[in-house]
Structure formats: structure tokens, C-alpha cells
N, C-alpha and C positions, 0 to 999 in steps of 0.2 A: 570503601566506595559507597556504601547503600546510605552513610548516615550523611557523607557529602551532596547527594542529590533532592535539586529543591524539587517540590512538586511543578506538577505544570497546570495552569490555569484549568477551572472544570469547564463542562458543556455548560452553554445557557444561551438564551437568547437576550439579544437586548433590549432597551427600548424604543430603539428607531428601526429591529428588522432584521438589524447585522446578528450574525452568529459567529458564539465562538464552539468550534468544535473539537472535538482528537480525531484523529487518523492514524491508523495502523498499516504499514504494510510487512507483510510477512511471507515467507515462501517456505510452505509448511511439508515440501517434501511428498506429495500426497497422501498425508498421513499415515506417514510409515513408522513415524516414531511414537512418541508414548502420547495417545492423544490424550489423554486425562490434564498432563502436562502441558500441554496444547492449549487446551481448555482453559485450562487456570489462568497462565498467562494470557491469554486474550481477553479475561472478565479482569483482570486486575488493570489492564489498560486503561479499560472503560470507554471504550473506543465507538464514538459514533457510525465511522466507515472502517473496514476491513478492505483493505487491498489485498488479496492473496494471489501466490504466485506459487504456480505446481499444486491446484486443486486435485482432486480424484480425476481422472478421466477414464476408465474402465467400468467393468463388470461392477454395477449398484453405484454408482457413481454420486448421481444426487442425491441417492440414502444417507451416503457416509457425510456429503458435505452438507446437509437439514442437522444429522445428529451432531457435528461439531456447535453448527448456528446456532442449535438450541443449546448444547453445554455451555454455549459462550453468554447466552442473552440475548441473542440477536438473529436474524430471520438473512434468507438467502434472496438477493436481487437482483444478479445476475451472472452468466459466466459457468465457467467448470468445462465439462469437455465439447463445450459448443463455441468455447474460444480456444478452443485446445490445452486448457491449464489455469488462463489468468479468471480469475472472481472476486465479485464483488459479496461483503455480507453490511450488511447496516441493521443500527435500534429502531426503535418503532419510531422515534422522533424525525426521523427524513419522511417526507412526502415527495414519492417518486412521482415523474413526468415522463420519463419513457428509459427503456436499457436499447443496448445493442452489442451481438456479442459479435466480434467482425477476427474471419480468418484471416492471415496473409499468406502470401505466394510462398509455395511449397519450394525448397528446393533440394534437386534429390540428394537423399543421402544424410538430410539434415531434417530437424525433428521442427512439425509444424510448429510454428508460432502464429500467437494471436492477442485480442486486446478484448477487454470485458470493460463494456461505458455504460456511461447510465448520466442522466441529469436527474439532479433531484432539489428538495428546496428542506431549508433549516428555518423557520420563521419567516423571516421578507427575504434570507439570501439564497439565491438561486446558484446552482453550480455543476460544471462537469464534472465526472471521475474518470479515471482511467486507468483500470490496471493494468501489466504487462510484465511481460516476462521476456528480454534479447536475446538472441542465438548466441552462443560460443564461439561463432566463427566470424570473423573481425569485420570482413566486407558485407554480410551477410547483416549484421548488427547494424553497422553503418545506415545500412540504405532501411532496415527497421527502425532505426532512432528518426531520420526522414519522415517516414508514412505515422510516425506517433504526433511530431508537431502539427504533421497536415489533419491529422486526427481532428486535435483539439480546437485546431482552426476552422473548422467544417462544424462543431458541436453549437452553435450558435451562442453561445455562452458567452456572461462577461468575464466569471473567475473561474479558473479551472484546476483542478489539482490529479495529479499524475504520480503513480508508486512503481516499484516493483522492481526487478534484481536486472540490474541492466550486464551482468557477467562483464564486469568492467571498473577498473577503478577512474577515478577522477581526474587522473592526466591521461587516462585516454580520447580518443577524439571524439569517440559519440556520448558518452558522458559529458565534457567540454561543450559539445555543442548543446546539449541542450540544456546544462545548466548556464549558458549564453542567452538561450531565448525563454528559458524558466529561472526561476528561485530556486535552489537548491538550499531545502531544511535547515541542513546540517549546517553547512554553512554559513548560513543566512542568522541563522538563532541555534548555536552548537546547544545542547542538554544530553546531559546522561552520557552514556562512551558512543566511543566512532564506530570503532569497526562493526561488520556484520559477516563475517565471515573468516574462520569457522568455528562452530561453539566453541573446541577445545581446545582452541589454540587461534582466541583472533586478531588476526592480522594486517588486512585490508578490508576496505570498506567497498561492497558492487550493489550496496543497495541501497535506495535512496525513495525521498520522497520531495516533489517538485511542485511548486506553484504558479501560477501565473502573477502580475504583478502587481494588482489589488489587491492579492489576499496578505494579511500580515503574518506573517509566520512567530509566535510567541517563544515557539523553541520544538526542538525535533531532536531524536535520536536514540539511540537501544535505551532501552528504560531499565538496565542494570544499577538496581536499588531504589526502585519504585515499589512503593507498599504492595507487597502481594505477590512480586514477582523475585524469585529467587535465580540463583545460577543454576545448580541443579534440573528446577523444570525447564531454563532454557539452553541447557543441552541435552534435556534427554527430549525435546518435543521436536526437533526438527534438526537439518544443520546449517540453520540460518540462524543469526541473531531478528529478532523483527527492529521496526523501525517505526517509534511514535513520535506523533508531530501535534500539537494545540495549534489551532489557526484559527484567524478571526476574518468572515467572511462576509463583507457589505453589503447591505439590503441592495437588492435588483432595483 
């Protein structure tokens, strides 16, 4: 598998503004697994944005998710347990324009969810992010996949891109719907394997990463045999597969 997969296009800017970037989403379990292995894989990505999903939210919270940022290369911009889980990390190359880490509606019995956004700019291309992470519980999910489009619709943005572990495979209905009103990666430009879940044994795919429909998606998907990254560190780092995507994003 490792010698069949092509590279995917690097970071750069171009010459009219547009950027091409990587995108990482990952749900790192709040770093309960071997974070060294953590680390490794997310510097072999090389990944401009981190979408993480299951940040620290406890006791040293922000400590733990700086010392990831910084094993990785890259610095924290927003999120962790001020979105209750979902966070953002990015390289020094984004110049940020604002975050916001927005809770949703509690319901009882079920484990808060939330969304970590941010605008930021790559050269002349301006853009949303949005991590997130959906509830386990179907109708619950549903009316969360909802408030995630109204999200990106309110972010005043032209192109927007969207990660994170929607607990759902792709013939279900909020998956469906919004890869109806996004680009879904995978899909869109398959790379590297499908699944993401679970390391040792995977099977289905409930995590994804999503675009709006300017951006061109190069290719997306677990980066199983990408220079750097082994199977090994990615199941001993978490029990998710992550999920890289190369996009190429038009000057604003």
C-alpha cells in the first residue's frame, strides 16, 4: 500500500493569490494515546490547518493541546474545551482574521457538542474553517448537521471548508445532506484508503472532510503510506484514522 500512494500536491501560494493548502482532520481521542505518535503523524502530513476533534477538555487542558502544537510545528487558534472538543491548530503561514468557538444546545443526557471556526487568509485566499464533532444519537446529529450549514452560511466567507467525525457513515442522512450542499474529499478526489475508523480493524469511513464549491479538492483521505507516516503510529496515536485533503483555494 505505502509504495502505491502518489504524493499530494505541497503548500504554496500562487501567483494570482490562490493557495494550495493540506488539511488535516483528526480526532485524537484527547490525547489518551501515544501522543509522540500523534505528533509524528501530524508533522509528516505537513498540514497547514488541523481540524481536531476530541481536543483535551479538562484538568491542563490548553497545556496539553500547546504541547501537541508545538510537537507538530504548528501553534493553537482556536477551540478545545471552549467548543467543548472540536479545535483548530494551523502553521505560521495563515494569517488569522477572527475565531469563534460556538457551544450547541445541550441535551440532557447527551454529551455537549460544539464547533471551533476561525477565518483566516493563505496569500489573497480568504476562507472559513470549521471543526466539529456530531453526536452519537441520530436525531440529535441530524438537527447538528443543520446548525453546521447555517454555520458556514453566517461565516461571511466565499470558500469554506469543514472536518471532523460526523459518527455516521455516508448513506446516512446527515452525512448525505451535507455532502448534498458540500464537496465531500473523498469522494470528490479519492487518495490514500477510505476508511477511518477503527485503527485495527477499519471498516467504515465517519469522518470526513468537506468543501464548499470553489475550492478544488486535489485529493483527500487517510494518508496510509505517506512518507513518514506508518501504520503503527497510527494506531497506537489515537482510534481514529485522520483524514488529509490538498485544496486549492482562489484569491478573495
Amino acid at each position: 500500500m505505502a509504495s502505491s500512494t502518489p504524493l499530494l500536491p505541497n503548500s504554496l501560494t500562487e501567483p494570482y493569490g490562490s493557495a494550495v493548502i493540506r488539511v488535516l482532520g483528526y480526532n485524537i481521542r484527547s490525547m489518551r494515546g501515544d501522543t509522540d505518535a500523534l505528533a509524528r503523524v501530524i508533522r509528516a502530513c505537513e498540514p497547514d490547518v488541523v481540524l481536531v476533534q476530541e481536543a483535551p477538555r479538562f484538568f491542563r487542558w490548553r497545556k496539553k493541546l500547546a504541547r501537541l502544537a508545538a510537537a507538530s510545528g504548528l501553534v493553537i487558534l482556536t477551540g478545545g474545551a471552549t467548543a467543548s472538543g472540536p479545535a483548530i491548530l494551523c502553521s505560521l503561514r495563515a494569517t488569522v482574521e477572527r475565531t469563534e468557538d460556538v457551544l450547541l444546545p445541550l441535551t440532557p443526557g447527551l454529551h455537549r457538542r460544539g464547533f471551533a471556526t476561525a477565518v483566516v487568509r493563505f496569500g489573497g485566499a480568504r476562507l472559513g474553517l470549521v471543526s466539529f464533532h456530531l453526536s452519537l444519537e441520530r436525531n440529535e446529529r441530524c438537527t447538528q448537521g443543520g446548525m453546521l450549514l447555517d454555520r458556514l452560511a453566517r461565516m461571511d466567507v466565499e470558500h469554506a471548508i469543514a472536518g471532523g467525525d460526523l459518527n455516521e457513515r455516508p448513506d446516512g442522512p446527515t452525512f448525505a445532506r451535507l455532502a448534498g450542499d458540500l464537496r465531500d474529499g473523498w469522494a470528490t478526489a479519492p487518495w490514500g484508503a477510505e476508511y477511518t475508523w477503527t485503527p485495527g480493524d477499519p471498516y467504515q469511513r465517519i469522518d470526513a472532510v468537506f468543501a464548499t464549491s470553489g475550492v478544488e479538492i486535489l485529493g483527500c483521505g487517510v494518508p496510509l503510506g505517506l512518507p513518514g507516516v506508518t501504520e503503527r503510529d497510527l494506531r497506537a496515536a489515537t482510534d481514529h484514522f485522520p483524514v488529509l485533503a490538498a485544496l486549492r483555494v482562489p484569491a478573495s
